[in-house]
C-alpha positions in Angstrom: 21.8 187.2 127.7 21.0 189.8 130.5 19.3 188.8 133.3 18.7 191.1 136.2 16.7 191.3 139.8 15.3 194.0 141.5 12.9 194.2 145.0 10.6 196.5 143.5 8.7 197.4 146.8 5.7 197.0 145.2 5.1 196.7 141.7 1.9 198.7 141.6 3.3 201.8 143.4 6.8 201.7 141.0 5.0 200.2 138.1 6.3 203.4 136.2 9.9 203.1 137.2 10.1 199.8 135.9 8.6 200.2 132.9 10.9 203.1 132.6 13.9 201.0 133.8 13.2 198.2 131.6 12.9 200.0 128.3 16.6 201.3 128.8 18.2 198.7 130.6 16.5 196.0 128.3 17.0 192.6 130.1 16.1 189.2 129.0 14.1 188.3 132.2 13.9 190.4 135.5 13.4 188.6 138.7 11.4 190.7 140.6 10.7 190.5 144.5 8.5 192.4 147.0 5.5 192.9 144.7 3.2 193.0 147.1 0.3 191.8 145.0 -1.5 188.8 144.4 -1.2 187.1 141.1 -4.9 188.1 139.3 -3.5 191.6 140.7 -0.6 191.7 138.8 -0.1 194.1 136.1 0.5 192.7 133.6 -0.6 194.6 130.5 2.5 197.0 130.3 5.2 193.9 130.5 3.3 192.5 127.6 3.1 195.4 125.7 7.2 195.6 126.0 7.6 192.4 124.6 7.9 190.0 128.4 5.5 187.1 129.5 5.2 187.6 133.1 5.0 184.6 135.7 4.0 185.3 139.6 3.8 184.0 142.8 2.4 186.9 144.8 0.1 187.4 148.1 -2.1 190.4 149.1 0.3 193.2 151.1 3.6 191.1 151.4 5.9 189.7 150.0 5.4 188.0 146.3 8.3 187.0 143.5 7.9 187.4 140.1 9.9 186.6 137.0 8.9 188.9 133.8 11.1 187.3 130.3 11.3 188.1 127.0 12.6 184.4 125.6 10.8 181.2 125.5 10.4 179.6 129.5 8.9 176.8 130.9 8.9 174.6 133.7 8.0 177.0 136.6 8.7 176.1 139.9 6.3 178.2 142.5 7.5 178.1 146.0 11.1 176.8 147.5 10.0 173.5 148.5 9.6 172.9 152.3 9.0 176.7 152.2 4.8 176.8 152.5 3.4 179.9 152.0 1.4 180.3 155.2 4.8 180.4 157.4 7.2 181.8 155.4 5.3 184.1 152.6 5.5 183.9 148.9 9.3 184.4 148.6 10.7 182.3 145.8 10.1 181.0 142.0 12.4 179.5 139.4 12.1 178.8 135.6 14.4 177.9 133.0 14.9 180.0 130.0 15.7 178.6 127.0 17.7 181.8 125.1 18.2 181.0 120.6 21.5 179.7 120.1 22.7 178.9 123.5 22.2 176.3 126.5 18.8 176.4 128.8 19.6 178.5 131.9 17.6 177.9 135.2 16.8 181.0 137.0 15.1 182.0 140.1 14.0 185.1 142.1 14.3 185.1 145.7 13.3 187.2 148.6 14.6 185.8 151.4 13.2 186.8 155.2 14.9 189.8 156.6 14.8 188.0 160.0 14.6 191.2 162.5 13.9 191.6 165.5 17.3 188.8 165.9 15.5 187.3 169.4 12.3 186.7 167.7 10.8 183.5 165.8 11.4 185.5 162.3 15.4 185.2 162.5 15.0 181.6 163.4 12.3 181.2 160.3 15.2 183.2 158.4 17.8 180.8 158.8 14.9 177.9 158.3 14.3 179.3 154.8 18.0 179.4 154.2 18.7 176.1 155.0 16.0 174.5 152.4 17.2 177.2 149.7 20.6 175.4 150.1 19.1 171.9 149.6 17.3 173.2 147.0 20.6 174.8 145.6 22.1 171.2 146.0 19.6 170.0 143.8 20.2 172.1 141.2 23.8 171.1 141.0 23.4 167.7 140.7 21.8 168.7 137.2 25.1 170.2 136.3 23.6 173.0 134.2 23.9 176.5 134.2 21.6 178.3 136.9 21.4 181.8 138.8 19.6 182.7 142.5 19.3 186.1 141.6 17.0 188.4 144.1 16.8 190.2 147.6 18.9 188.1 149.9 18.9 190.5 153.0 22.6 190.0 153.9 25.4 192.0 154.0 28.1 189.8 153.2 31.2 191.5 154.1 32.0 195.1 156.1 32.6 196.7 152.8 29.1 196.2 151.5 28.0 198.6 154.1 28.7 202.0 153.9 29.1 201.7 158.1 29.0 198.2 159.3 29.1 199.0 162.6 25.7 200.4 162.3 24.4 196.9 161.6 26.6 195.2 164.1 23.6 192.0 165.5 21.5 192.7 163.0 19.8 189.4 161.0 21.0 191.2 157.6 24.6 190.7 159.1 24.3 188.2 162.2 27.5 185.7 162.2 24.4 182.8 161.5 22.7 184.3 158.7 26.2 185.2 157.8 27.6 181.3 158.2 24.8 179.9 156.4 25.2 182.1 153.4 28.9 181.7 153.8 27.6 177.5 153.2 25.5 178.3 150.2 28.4 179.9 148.5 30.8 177.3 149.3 28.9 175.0 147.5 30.5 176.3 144.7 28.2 178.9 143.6 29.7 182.4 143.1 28.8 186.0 143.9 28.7 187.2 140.6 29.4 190.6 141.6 31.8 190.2 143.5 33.4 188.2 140.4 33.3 191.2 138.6 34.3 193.7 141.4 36.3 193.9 144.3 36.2 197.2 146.2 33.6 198.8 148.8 31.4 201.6 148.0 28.7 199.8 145.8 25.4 199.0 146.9 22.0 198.1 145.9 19.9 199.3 148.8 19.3 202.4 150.4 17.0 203.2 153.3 13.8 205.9 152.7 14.6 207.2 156.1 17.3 209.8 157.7 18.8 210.6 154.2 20.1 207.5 153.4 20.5 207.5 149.4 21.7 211.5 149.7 24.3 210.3 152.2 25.7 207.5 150.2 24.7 204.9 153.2 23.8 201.9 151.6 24.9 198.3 152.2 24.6 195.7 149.1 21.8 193.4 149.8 20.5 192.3 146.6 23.0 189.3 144.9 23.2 187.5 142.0 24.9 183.8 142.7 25.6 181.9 139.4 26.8 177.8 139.5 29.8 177.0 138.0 28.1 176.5 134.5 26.4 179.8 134.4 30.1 181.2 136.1 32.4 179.9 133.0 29.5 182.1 130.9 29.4 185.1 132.9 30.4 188.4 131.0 29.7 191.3 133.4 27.5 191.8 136.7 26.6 195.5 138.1 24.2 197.3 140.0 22.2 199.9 138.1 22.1 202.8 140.9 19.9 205.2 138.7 16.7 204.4 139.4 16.9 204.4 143.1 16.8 208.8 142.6 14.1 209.0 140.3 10.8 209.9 141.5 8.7 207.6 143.7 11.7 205.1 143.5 12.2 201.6 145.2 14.5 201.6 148.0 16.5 199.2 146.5 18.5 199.1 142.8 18.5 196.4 140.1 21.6 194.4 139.6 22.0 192.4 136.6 24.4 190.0 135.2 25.1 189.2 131.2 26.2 186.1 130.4 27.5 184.7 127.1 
């Protein structure tokens, strides 16, 4: 089973690059953030047409999480809970998937606050949101089934997933509080999946439109699929598809994707 997540930036505007994306890449369910639409908006006539049922949890302009899959799912969850829309934005969804021949996994897409300017309200709404997606993560171990947060977590984990960390030295996508609360969520026992699967620099999923960014390699890796120990003693592979990112009109982020037996 392949399940991947991608920050579209807009599902309208890149509606053509994911179509393209998907017929290639061909997961099970994409997780998709930023679509920037609200749900009787959603375009959902060429997902259908390849075969996915697409479930949303958008608003007009900002934000918005959707989940598009190709298997049987049901019990959607819309919004992290304690999350309301009105303060934080429409930034998180889960299902579970229920693939032939193999255990239920839960999934969920997130798009978690970027938190800049670091001295305003939004980094302290950031680390807000973080806190409830780890209760919420707690939750979903007590069920001791297999489960992956798969989305656009705006951190930078480590220096070598930046191309120049010093560049983002005080930033929220790297500030030593974003940083210790993601550092919690992981030690939860829920893995990077990536990182799993590979341990050098140079690899990342998001690449600024401005000064050159993708032409200059200077990226940092963003965008994360965490799996719990269930979905971890399944997982097969993880990567980031950089491809799309230089085809025309592209997102300024790439999909990453896991497989798991």
């Amino acid at each position: 089973m392949k399940l991947a997540a991608w920050n579209v930036n807009s599902i309208k505007a890149r509606l053509p690059v994911v179509t393209e994306w998907l017929a290639g890449a061909r997961p099970d369910a994409l997780c998709m953030q930023e679509t920037k639409c609200t749900d009787d908006a959603f375009p959902t006539g060429p997902f259908e047409e390849a075969g996915y049922q697409v479930f949303f949890h958008g608003q007009k302009s900002y934000n918005g999480v959707a989940i598009a899959a190709k298997i049987p799912a049901e019990d959607v969850l819309y919004g992290l809970p304690g999350a309301d829309v009105e303060t934080f934005g429409a930034r998180y969804m889960e299902l579970t998937l229920f693939p032939d021949g193999s255990e239920p996994v839960r999934v969920a897409s997130i798009y978690l606050p970027n938190g800049n300017p670091v001295s305003s309200d939004k980094f302290k709404r950031k680390l807000k949101w973080m806190s409830l997606l780890r209760e919420r993560a707690e939750e979903l171990l007590k069920e001791e089934e297999a489960f992956v947060l798969g989305g656009d977590f705006n951190i930078i984990p480590a220096p070598l997933d930046a191309k120049n960390i010093a560049t983002w030295e005080g930033d929220a996508l790297y500030h030593p509080d974003a940083l210790s609360h993601f550092r919690v969520l992981t030690n939860l026992g829920i893995q990077d999946a990536f990182r799993a699967c590979w341990q050098g620099g140079g690899r990342y999923s998001f690449w600024d439109y401005q000064a050159g960014a993708w032409r200059k390699g200077d990226g940092i890796r963003i965008d994360h699929m965490l799996v719990s120990p269930q979905a971890m003693d399944r997982l097969e592979a993880c990567d980031i598809d950089s491809e799309p990112r230089g085809w025309d009109k592209p997102s300024d982020h790439a999909p990453i994707w896991v497989e798991l037996k």
